[in-house]
C-alpha positions in Angstrom: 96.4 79.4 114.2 99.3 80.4 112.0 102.8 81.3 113.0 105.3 83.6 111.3 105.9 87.2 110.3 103.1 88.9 109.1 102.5 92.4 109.6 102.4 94.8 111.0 99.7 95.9 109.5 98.2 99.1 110.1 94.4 100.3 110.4 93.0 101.7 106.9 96.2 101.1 104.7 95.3 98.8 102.6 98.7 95.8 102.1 98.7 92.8 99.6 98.5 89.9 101.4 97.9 85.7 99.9 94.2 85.3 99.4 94.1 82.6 102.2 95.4 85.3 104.4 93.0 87.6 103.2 90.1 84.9 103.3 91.2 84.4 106.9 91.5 87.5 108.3 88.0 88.6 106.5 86.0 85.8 108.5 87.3 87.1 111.7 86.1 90.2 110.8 89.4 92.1 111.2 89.8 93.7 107.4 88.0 94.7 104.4 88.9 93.3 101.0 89.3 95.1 98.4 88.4 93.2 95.0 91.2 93.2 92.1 91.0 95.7 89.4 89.3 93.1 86.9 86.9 92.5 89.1 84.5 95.3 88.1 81.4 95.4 86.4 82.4 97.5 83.4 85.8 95.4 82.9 84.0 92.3 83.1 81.3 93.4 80.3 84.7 94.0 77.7 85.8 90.8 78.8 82.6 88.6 77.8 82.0 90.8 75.1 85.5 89.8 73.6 84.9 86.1 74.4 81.8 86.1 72.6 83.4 87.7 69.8 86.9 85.9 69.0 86.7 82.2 67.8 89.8 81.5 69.9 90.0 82.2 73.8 91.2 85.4 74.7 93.2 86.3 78.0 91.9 86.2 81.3 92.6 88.9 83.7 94.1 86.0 86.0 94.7 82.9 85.3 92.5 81.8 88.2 89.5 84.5 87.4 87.3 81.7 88.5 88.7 80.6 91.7 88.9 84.1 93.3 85.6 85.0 92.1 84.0 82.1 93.7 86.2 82.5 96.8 85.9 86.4 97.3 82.2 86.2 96.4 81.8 83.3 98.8 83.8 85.7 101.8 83.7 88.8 101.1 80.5 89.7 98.3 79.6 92.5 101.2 82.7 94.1 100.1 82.5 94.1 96.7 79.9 96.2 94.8 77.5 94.6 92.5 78.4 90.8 93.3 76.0 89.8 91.8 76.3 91.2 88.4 79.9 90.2 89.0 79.1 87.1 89.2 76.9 86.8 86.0 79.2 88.0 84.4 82.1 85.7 85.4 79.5 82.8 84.8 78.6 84.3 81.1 82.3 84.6 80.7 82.7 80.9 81.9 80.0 79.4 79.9 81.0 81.0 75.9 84.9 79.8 77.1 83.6 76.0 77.8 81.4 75.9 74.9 84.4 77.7 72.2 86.3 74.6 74.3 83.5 72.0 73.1 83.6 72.5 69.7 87.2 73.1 70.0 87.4 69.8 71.4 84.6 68.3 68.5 86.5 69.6 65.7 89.9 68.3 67.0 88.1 64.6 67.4 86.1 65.2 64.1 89.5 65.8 62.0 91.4 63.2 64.0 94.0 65.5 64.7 97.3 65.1 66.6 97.8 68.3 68.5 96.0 71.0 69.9 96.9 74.7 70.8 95.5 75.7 73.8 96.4 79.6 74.6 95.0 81.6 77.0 93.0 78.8 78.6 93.4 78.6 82.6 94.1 75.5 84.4 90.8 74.6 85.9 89.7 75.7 82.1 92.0 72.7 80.7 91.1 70.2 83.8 86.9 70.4 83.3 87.7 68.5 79.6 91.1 66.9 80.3 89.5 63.4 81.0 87.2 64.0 77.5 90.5 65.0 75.7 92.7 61.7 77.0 89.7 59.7 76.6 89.5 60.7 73.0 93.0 61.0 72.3 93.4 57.0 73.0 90.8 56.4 71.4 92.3 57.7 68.5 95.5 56.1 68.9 94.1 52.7 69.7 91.8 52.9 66.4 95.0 54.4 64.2 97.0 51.6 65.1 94.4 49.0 64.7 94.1 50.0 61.0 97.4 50.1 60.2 97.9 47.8 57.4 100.4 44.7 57.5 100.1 44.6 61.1 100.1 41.2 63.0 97.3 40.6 65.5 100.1 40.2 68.5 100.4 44.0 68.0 96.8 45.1 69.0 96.0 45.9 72.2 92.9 43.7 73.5 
């Protein structure tokens, strides 16, 4: 199984332990997990709430809200209450994020700019539209540099 020190870990006190651990233990039916603070109804309201509100993308309780909802909710949803509004509400939360992040994305292409500032966006946030942004990106380039005036042709990429 695994080797190393872990433990000892005593009946009813709840420890901190990595989420594979967790995960692990969980499916062999020897703990309980406890969900993270953020990971409560009423928090999770503010949260969406706030998205839907700001034009730019507010903070996430973690930066991988996503990936431990989906994996605690996937393990464990019999330990944490209302998993299902939880995850609604995650989802709700996703979905105003990606779209803010399409017409981010739009309005970036649209006014050919060269940079973007992307705070408070979470990895697997930046990964879903990081082909779409390259993509577009050299596009741009290619079609800049093709319109450059007083270029020869050997310059162009074919």
């Amino acid at each position: 199984l695994f080797q190393g020190d872990l433990g000892p870990f005593n009946p009813g006190l709840p420890v901190e332990v990595p989420v594979w651990l967790a995960i692990n233990l969980k499916q062999r039916q020897k703990c309980r997990l406890i969900p993270p603070e953020w990971m409560d109804v009423g928090k999770l309201e503010e949260i969406r709430d706030q998205e839907r509100k700001e034009d730019t993308f507010t903070p996430m309780p973690s930066p991988y809200y996503m990936e431990l909802t989906k994996l605690l909710l996937n393990y464990a949803s019999d330990n944490i209450p209302k998993a299902d509004e939880i995850r609604t509400l995650v989802k709700d939360t996703w979905d105003t994020r990606m779209a803010k992040l399409r017409l981010s994305a739009d309005s970036f292409v649209r006014q050919q700019e060269a940079h973007a500032k992307l705070d408070n966006l979470t990895l697997m946030e930046i990964n879903t539209t990081g082909t779409f942004l390259t993509q577009a990106l050299d596009h741009m380039y290619k079609l800049r540099t093709n319109l450059q005036p007083g270029e020869s042709a050997h310059s162009q990429d074919f």
